[in-house]
Kinemage of the C-alpha trace (Angstrom):
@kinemage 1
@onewidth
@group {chain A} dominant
@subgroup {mainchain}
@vectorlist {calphas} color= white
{ca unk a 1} P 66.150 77.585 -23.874
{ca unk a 2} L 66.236 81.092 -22.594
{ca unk a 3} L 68.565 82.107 -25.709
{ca unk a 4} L 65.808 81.121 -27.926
{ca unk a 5} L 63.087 82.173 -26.092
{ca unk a 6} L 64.872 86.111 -26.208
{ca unk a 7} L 65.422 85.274 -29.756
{ca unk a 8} L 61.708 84.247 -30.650
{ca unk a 9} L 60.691 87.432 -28.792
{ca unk a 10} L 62.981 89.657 -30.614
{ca unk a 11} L 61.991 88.115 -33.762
{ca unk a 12} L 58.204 88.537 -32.811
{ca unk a 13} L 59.207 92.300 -32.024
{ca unk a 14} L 61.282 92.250 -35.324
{ca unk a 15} L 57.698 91.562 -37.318
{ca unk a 16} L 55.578 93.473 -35.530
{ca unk a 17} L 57.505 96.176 -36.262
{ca unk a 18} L 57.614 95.171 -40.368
{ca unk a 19} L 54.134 95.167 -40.584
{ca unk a 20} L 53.433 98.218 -38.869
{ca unk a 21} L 55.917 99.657 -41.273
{ca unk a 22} L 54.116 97.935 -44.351
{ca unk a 23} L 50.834 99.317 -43.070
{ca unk a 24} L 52.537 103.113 -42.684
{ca unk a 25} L 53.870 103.000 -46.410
{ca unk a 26} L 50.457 101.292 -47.460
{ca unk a 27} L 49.051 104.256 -45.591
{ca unk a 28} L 51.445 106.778 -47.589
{ca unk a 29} L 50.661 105.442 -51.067
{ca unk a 30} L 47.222 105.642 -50.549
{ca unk a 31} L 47.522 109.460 -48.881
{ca unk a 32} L 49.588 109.734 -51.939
{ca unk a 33} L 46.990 108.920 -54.452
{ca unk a 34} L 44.558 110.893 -52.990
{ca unk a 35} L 46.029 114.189 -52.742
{ca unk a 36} L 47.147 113.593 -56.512
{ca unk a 37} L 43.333 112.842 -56.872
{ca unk a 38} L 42.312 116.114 -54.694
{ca unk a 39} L 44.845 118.080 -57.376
{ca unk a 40} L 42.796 116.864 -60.519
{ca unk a 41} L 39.537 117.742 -59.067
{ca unk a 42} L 40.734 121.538 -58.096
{ca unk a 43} L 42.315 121.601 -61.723
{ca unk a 44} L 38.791 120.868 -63.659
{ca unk a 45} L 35.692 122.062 -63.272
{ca unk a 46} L 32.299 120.157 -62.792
{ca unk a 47} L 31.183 118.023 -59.946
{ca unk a 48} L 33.381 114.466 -58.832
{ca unk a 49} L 33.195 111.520 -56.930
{ca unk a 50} L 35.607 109.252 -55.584
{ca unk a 51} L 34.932 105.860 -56.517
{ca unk a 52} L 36.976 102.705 -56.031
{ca unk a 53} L 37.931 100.047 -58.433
{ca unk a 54} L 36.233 97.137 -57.587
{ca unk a 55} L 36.489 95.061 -60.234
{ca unk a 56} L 39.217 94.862 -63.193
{ca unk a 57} L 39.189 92.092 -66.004
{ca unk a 58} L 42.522 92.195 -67.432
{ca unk a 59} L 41.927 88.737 -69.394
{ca unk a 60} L 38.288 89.959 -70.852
{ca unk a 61} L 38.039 91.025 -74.806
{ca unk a 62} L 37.713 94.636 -73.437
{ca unk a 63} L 40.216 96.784 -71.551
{ca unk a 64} L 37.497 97.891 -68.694
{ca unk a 65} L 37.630 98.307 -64.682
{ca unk a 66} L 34.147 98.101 -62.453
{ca unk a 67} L 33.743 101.369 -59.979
{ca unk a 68} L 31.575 101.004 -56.863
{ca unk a 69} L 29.583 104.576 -57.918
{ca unk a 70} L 26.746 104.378 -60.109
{ca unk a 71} L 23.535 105.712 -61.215
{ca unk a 72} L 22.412 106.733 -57.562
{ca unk a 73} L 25.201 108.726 -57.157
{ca unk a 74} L 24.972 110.343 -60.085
{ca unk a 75} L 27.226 108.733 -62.830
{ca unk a 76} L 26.112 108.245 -66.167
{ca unk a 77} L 26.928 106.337 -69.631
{ca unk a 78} L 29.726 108.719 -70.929
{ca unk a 79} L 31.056 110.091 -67.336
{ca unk a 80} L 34.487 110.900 -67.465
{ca unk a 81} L 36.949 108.820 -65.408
{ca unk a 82} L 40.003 110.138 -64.409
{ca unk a 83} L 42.900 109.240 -61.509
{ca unk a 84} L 45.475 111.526 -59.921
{ca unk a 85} L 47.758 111.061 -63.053
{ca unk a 86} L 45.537 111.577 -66.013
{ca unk a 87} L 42.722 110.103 -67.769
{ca unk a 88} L 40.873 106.643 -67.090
{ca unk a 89} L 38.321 106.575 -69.101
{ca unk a 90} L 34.868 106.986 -69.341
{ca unk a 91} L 31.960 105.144 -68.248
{ca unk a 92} L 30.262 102.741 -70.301
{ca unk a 93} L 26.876 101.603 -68.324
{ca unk a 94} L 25.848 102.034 -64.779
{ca unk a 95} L 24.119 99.931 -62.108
{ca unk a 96} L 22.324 101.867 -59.245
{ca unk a 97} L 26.009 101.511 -57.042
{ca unk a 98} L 28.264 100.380 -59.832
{ca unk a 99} L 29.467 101.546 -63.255
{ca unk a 100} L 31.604 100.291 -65.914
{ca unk a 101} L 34.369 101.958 -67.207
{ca unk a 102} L 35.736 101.923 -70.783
{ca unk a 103} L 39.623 102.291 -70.481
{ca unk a 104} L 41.747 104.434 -73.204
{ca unk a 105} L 43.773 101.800 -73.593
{ca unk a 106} L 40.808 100.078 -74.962
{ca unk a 107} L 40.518 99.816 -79.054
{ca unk a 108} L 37.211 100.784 -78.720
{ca unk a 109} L 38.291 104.049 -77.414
{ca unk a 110} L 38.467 107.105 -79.400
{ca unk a 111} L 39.612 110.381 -77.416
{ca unk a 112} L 39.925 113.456 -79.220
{ca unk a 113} L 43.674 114.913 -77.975
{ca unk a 114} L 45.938 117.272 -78.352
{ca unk a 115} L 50.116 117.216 -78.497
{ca unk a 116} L 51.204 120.254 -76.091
{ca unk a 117} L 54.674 121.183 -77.952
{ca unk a 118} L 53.668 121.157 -81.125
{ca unk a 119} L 49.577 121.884 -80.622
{ca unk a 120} L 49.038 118.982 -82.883
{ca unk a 121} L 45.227 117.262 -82.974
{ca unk a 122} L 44.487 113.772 -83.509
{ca unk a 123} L 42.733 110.823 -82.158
{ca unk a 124} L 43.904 108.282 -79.400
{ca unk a 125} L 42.987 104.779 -79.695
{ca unk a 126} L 43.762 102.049 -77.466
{ca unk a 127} L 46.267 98.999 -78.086
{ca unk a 128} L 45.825 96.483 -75.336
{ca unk a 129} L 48.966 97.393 -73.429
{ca unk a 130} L 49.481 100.996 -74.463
{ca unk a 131} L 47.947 103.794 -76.665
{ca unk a 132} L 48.353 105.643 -80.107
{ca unk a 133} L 47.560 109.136 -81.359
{ca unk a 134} L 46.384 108.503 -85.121
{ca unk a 135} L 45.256 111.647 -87.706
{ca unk a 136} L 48.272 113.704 -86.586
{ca unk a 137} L 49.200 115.982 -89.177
{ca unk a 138} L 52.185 114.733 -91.474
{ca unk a 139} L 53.895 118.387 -91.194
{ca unk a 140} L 53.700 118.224 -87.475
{ca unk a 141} L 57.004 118.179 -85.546
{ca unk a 142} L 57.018 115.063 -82.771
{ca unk a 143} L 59.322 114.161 -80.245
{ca unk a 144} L 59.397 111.165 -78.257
{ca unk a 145} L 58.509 112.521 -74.587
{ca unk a 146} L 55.843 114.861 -75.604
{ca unk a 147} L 52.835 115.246 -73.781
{ca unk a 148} L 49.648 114.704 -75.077
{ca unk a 149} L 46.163 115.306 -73.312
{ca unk a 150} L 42.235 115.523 -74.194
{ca unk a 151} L 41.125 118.050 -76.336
{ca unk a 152} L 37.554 119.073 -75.982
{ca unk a 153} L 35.475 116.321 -77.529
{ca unk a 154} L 31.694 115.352 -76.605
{ca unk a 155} L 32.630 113.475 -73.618
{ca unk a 156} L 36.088 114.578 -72.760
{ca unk a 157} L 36.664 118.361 -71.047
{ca unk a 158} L 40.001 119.493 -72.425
{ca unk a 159} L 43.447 119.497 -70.962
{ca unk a 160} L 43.507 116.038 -69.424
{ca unk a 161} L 46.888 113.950 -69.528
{ca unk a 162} L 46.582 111.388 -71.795
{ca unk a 163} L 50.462 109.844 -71.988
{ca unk a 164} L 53.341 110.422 -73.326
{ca unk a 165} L 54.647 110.028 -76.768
{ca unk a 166} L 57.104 106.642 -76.985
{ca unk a 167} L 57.368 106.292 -80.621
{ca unk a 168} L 57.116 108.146 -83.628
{ca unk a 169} L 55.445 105.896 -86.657
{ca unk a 170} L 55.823 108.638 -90.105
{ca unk a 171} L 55.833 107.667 -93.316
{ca unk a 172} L 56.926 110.173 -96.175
{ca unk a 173} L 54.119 109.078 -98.404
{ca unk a 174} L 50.888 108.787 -95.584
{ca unk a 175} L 48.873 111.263 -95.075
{ca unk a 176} L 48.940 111.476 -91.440
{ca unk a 177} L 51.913 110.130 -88.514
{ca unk a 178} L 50.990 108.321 -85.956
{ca unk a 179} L 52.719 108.369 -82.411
{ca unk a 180} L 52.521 105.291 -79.849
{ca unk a 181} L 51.969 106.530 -76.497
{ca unk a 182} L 52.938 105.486 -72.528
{ca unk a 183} L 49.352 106.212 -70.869
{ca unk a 184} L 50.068 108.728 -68.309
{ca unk a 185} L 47.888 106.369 -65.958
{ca unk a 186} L 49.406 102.755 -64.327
{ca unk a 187} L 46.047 100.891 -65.325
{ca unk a 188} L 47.446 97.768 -63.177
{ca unk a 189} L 47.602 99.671 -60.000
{ca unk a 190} L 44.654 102.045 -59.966
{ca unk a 191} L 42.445 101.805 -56.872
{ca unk a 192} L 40.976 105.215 -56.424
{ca unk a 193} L 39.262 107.829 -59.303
{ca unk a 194} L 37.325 110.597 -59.746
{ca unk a 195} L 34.179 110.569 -61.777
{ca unk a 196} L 32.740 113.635 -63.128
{ca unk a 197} L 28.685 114.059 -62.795
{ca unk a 198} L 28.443 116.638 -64.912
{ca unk a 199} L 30.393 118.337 -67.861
């Protein structure tokens, strides 16, 4: 009786101790994510908010996340979205407190960017799961791992990452290549972003 009495408390102490531990690294993450967040708004100009993602319809016929910002604080249709990795998004209509947010990975979504290496232009579309850089010029040398990030567009400042290049799609006879891309953002796992107020 005593034995498993010592034993109960140890294991009691034991998961105590676990979930204070789950809470610290929770804790971390979340530190992490906002000084990556802090980062992006020193690197661009205009005025930001921090909004959480509130809502997120993975299952929906669009590729879009609900933010607890809206019109009273500022955000617009066409606000740019962005976390501590690279762009989000922008925003596609607002309630007074909450917005919705158009994600690249959406087809509907049509960012003018910009390949770093090779300072290549085209257009990034969404594809459900991932992302592709269409209207890149045929003579343009890619390589899987390049970077690519907004250029300036109507909505988009310039200079935001984008993804990564994954695949290479060029045909000798096309008129363009086209490059499928790893988003630079984890859309599954996004909890805090910045949205931008004004250009």
């Amino acid at each position: 009786g005593e034995y498993a009495a010592r034993n109960q408390a140890l294991q009691d102490k034991v998961n105590t101790l676990a979930a204070a531990n789950a809470r610290l690294q929770g804790d971390a993450a979340e530190n992490r994510d906002l000084r990556r967040l802090l980062a992006m708004k020193q690197a661009m100009a205009g005025d930001a908010l921090v909004a959480d993602v509130v809502g997120y319809m993975p299952e929906a016929t669009r590729r879009e996340v609900t933010i607890d910002r809206g019109s009273r604080d500022g955000v617009h249709r066409d606000s740019v979205v962005v976390s501590g990795d690279g762009l989000v998004g922008h925003v596609l209509s607002t309630g007074p407190h909450e917005a919705r947010v158009l994600l690249v990975i959406d087809p509907d979504s049509n960012v003018p960017a910009y390949l770093q290496r090779s300072r290549s232009w085209g257009i990034v579309t969404g594809t459900w799961q991932h992302a592709k850089m269409k209207y890149i010029d045929q003579n343009a040398r890619l390589q899987t791992g390049d970077i690519v990030v907004t250029g300036h567009g109507e909505i988009y400042p310039g200079g935001i990452p984008i993804g990564r290049v994954r695949e290479i799609d060029r045909k000798d006879n096309a008129l363009y290549q086209v490059a499928v891309l790893d988003p630079a953002v984890d859309f599954h796992s996004l909890v805090h972003v910045l949205v931008y107020t004004s250009p």
